[in-house]
Each structure stands twice: as C-alpha cells, then as structure tokens.
TIGU-637919 format. One record per residue (C-alpha): residue in three letters; z, y, x. Coordinates in nm, 3 decimals. Layout:
N
PT   code        c3        c2        c1
PT    ALA         Z         Y         X
...
END
This chain:
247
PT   code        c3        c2        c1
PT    UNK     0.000     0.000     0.000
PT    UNK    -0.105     0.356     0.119
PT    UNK     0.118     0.646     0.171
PT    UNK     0.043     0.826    -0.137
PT    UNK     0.080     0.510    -0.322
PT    UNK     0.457     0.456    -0.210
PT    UNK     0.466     0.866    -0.273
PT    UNK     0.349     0.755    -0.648
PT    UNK     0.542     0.470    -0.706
PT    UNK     0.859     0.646    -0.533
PT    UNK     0.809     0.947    -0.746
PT    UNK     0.806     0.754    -1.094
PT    UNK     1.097     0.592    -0.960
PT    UNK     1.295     0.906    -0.948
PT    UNK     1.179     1.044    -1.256
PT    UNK     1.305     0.731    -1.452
PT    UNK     1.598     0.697    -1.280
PT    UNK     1.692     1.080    -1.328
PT    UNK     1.606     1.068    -1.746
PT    UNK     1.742     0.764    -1.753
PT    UNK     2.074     0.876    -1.586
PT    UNK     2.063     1.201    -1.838
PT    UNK     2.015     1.056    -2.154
PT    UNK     2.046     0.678    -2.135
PT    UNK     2.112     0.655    -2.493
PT    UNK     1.655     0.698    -2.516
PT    UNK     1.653     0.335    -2.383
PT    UNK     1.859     0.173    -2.637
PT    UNK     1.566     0.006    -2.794
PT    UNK     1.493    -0.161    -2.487
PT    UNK     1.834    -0.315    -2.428
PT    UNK     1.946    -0.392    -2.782
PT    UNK     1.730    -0.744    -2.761
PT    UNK     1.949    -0.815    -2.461
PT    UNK     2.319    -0.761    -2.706
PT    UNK     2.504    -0.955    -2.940
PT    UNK     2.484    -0.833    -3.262
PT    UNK     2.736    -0.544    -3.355
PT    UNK     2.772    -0.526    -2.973
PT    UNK     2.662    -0.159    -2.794
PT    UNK     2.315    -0.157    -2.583
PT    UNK     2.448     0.104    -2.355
PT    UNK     2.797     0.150    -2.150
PT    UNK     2.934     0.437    -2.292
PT    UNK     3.326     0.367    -2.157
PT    UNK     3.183     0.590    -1.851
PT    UNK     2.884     0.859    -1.791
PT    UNK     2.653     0.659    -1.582
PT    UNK     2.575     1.003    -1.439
PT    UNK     2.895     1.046    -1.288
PT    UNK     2.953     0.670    -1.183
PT    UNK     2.668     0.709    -1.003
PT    UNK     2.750     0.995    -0.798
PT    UNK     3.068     0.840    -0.701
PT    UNK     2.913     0.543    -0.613
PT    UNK     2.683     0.771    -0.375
PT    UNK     2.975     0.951    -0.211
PT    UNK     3.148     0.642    -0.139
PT    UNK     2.881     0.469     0.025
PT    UNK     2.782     0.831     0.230
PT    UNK     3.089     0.884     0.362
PT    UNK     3.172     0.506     0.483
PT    UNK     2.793     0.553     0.602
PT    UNK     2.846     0.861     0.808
PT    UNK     3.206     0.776     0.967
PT    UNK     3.033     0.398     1.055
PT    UNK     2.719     0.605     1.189
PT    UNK     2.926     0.842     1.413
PT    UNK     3.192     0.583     1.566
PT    UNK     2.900     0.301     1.619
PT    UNK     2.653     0.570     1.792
PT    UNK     2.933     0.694     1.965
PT    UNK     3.054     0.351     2.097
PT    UNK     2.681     0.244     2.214
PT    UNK     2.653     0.578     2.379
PT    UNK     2.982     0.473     2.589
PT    UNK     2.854     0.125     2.691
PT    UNK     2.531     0.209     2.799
PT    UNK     2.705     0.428     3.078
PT    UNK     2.796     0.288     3.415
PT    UNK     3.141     0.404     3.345
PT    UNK     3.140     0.194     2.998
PT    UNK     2.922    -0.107     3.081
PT    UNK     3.224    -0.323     3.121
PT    UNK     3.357    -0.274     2.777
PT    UNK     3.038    -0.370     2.625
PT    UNK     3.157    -0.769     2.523
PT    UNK     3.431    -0.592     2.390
PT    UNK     3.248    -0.379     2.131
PT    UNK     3.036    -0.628     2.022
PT    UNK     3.303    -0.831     1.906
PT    UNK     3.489    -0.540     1.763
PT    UNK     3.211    -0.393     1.576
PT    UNK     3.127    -0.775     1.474
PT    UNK     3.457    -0.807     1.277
PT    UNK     3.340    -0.619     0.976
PT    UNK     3.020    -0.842     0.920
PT    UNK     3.220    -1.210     0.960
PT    UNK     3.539    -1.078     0.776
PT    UNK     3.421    -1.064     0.392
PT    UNK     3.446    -0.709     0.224
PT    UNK     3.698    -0.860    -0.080
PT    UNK     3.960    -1.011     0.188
PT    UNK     3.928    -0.651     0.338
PT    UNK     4.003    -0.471    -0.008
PT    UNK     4.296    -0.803    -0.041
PT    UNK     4.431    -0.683     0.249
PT    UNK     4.403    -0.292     0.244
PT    UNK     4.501    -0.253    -0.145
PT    UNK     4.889    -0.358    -0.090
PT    UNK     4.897    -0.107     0.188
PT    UNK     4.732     0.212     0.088
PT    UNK     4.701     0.144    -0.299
PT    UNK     4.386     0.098    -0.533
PT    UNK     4.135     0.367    -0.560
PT    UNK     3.850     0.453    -0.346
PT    UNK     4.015     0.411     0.022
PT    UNK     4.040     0.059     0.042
PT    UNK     3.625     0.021    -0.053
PT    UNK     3.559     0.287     0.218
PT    UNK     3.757     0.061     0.460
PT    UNK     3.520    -0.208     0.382
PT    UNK     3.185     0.001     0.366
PT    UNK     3.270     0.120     0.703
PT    UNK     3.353    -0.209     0.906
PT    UNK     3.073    -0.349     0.724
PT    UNK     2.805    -0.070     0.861
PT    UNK     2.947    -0.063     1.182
PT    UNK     2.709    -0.346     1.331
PT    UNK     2.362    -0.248     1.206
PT    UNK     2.409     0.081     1.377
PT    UNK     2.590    -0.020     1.695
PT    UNK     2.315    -0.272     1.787
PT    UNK     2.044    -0.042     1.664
PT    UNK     2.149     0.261     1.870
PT    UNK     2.203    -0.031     2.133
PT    UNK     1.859    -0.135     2.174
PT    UNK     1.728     0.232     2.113
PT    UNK     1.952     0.324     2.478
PT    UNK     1.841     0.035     2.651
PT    UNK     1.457    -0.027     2.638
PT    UNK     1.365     0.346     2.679
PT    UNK     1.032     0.384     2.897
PT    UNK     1.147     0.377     3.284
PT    UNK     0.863     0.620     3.367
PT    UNK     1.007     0.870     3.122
PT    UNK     1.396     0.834     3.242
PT    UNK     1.230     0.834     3.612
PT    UNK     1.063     1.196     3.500
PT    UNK     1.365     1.329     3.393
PT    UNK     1.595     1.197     3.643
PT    UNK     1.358     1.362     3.881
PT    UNK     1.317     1.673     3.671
PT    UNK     1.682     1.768     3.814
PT    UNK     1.840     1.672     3.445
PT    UNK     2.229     1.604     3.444
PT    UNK     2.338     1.249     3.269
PT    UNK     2.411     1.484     2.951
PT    UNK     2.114     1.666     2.929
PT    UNK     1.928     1.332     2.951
PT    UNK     2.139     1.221     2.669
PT    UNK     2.076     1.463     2.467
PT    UNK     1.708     1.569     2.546
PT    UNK     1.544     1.214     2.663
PT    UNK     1.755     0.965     2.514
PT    UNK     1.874     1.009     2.197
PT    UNK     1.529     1.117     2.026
PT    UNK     1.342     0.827     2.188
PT    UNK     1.612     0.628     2.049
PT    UNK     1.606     0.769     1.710
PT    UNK     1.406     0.604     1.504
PT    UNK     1.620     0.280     1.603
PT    UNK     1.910     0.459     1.512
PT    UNK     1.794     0.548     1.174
PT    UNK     1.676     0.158     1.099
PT    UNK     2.055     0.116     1.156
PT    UNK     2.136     0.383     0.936
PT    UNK     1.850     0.234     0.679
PT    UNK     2.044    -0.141     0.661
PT    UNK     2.355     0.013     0.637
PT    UNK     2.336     0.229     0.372
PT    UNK     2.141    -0.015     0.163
PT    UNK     2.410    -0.296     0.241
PT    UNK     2.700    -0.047     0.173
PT    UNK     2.519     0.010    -0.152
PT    UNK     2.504    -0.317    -0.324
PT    UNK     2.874    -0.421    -0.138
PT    UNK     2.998    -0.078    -0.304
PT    UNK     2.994    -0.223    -0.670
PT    UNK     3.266    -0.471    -0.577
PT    UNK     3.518    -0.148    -0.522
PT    UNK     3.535    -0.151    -0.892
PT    UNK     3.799    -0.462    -0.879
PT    UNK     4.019    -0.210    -0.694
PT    UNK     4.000     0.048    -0.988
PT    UNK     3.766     0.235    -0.721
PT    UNK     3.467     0.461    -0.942
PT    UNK     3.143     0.296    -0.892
PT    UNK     2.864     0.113    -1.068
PT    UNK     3.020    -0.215    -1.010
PT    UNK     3.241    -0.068    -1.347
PT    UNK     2.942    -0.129    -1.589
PT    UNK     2.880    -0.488    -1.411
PT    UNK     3.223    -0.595    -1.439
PT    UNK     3.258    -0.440    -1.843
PT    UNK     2.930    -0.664    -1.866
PT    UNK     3.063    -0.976    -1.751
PT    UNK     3.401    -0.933    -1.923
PT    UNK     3.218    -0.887    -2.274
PT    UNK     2.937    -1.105    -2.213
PT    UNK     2.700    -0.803    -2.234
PT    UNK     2.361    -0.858    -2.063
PT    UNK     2.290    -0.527    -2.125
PT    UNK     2.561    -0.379    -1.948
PT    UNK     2.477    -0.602    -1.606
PT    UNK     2.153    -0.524    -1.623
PT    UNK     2.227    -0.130    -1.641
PT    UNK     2.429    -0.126    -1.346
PT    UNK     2.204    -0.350    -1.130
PT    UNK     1.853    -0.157    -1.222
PT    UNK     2.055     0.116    -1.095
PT    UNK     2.189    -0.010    -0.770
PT    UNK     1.832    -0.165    -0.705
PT    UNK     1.676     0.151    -0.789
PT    UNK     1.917     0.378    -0.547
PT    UNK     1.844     0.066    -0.306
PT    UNK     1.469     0.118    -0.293
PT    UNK     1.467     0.549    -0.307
PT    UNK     1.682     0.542    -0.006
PT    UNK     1.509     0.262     0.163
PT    UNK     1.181     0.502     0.132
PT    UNK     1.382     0.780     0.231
PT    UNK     1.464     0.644     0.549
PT    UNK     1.185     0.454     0.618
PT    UNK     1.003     0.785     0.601
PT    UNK     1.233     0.971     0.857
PT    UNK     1.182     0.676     1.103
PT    UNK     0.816     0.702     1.075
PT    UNK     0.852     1.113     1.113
PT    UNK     1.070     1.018     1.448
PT    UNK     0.825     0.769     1.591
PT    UNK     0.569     1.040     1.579
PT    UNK     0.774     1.296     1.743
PT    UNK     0.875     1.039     2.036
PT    UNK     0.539     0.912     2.092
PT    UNK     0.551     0.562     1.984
PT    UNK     0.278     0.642     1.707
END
C-alpha cells in the first residue's frame, strides 16, 4: 500500500474513531444485534471520551519515564566508562518483560494502594526493554567512517553524542518507542482490575454482564489507538531515516 493510501485509510480511521468517541450513542444500531434483549448496546456507566484519555495519559507517561531511563541507561553502557555494567542492564531492564504485568499490580497494590500508580509501575518495567535494546543497537552499529570523521573533526565524546550519535540512532530509538507504546496500550486495559481509569473498564463491565457489545467497544478502541499510533510512529522513523541518510 502507497503512502497516500495509509494517509487515506489512517485518516478515516481518525474520523470514526473521533465521532464515534463524541456521540457513540449513533452506533447503537450496529451493536444492538450483538445484546441480550432489554440489555444496553452502548457502555454508558462511563464517557468513553474520557476513559479514553485516561487510558492515553497512562500509557504516555509510563512511555516517556521507560523512554528516558532506558535511553539513558544504553547511553551509559555504550561508554568505555559503562561497558562493564552492560550484563547488568540487560538483566535489569529484562525483569519487566519475564515478570507478568498482573503479579506486578499483585504486588504494588498492597503497597501504594489501587488507582493509576500501580498500572504505571507495570507500563514502565514493561517498556523498558524495547527501548533499551533499540537505542542499544542504534549506539553500536553506527557507520565507522562517520564516527572516524567526527572523531577527527576535533568533536568532544559529548558533542559526538549529541550531534553524530543520537540522530543516526534515532530512528532505532523510535521503533523502541513504537513497540512500547503499542504494548503499554493493550497491557493498559488490565489497570482496570486495580480500580485504575482505562478502557479495560468497558471490557471488564462486558464480561461481568455477558455483553458482547461492551467487549467489543473497548477493544475496537484499543485496536484503533493501536494502529493510529503505530502510523504515527512509523512515520517519524521514516522522517528520521531520511534525515540520517539511511534512505
């Protein structure tokens, strides 16, 4: 599919997803085959508007703190001075993949309550990896010729940083960013179980009332959120390929 095909396709995505956020009650129709009778086609407990800008800040902000500490780290162990420590952060940054996101909410909810904080804890170990090994690989197979250039160019190990490295490295970076934020997206909905505000709310009111309707809702939402910000980023990788020189 061509660029202004995904532009299309993309664009019709928002627009649905935007009316249908607005004034969900217009697709009634279209979920009332999907109820028991007497039983409501849409989740009204909530406004799906608002669920679903929580559900967006959650998964930003355990996005951006996983995005800064895992860049961060991989900036440390490709030094000289950090190489040794680089075993280490793997298997640090490897804990929030193995340990599963509900034993992390088990175990944060008796310390710091239910509500939003324990999910973040879980969103953010469970980013940390796709970024750290991302930025990883963006640090360490940069063009010798071009570190040689700047090296020679009289650059300090900052300025490289900063000016060489880091945009060559970017578009990695943002892949990280890409899996990440999709994963965080779909692992957000189980916050719900720990009274935190996302779309996993209309799931779980689905499955508790055997409402297909309900499920379906919040899962055409999640997938839709899913794809727009898969584009998103996709696009700003493609944008910093270009500006590196790698297209």
């Amino acid at each position: 599919m061509n660029r202004v095909g995904e532009f299309v396709i993309n664009g019709l995505l928002v627009v649905m997803l935007a009316v249908f956020l607005a004034s969900p009650q217009l697709f009634a129709p279209l979920f009332q085959p999907l109820v028991q009778p007497n039983a409501p086609p849409i989740y009204v407990q909530a406004s799906l508007l608002s669920l679903t800008f929580s559900h967006l800040e959650i998964v930003a902000m355990a996005t951006a703190l996983a995005t800064l500490i895992a860049v961060a780290l991989a900036i440390i162990v490709t030094r000289p001075f950090g190489a040794a420590f680089l075993p280490l952060s793997r298997s640090i940054v490897n804990v929030g993949q193995t340990f599963p996101p509900v034993a992390v909410l088990a175990l944060a909810v008796p310390m710091i309550g239910f509500g939003e904080k324990p999910t973040l804890i879980a969103l953010f170990l469970y980013a940390l990896l796709p970024v750290f090994e991302n930025t990883l690989t963006g640090l360490t197979v940069l063009p010798p010729a071009v570190m040689d250039a700047a090296k020679g160019s009289g650059m300090t190990g900052w300025q490289r940083l900063v000016k060489v490295e880091l945009p060559l490295a970017l578009p990695a970076i943002l892949a990280g960013i890409r899996l990440s934020a999709v994963i965080s997206l779909s692992t957000a909905t189980i916050g719900s179980t720990v009274a935190a505000r996302t779309l996993g709310e209309v799931i779980i009111a689905g499955l508790q009332s055997n409402n297909l309707a309900f499920i379906l809702q919040g899962g055409l939402i999640v997938a839709a959120l899913a794809i727009l910000i898969h584009a998103g980023f996709s696009a700003l990788e493609k944008t910093a390929s270009r500006k590196a020189g790698y297209q």
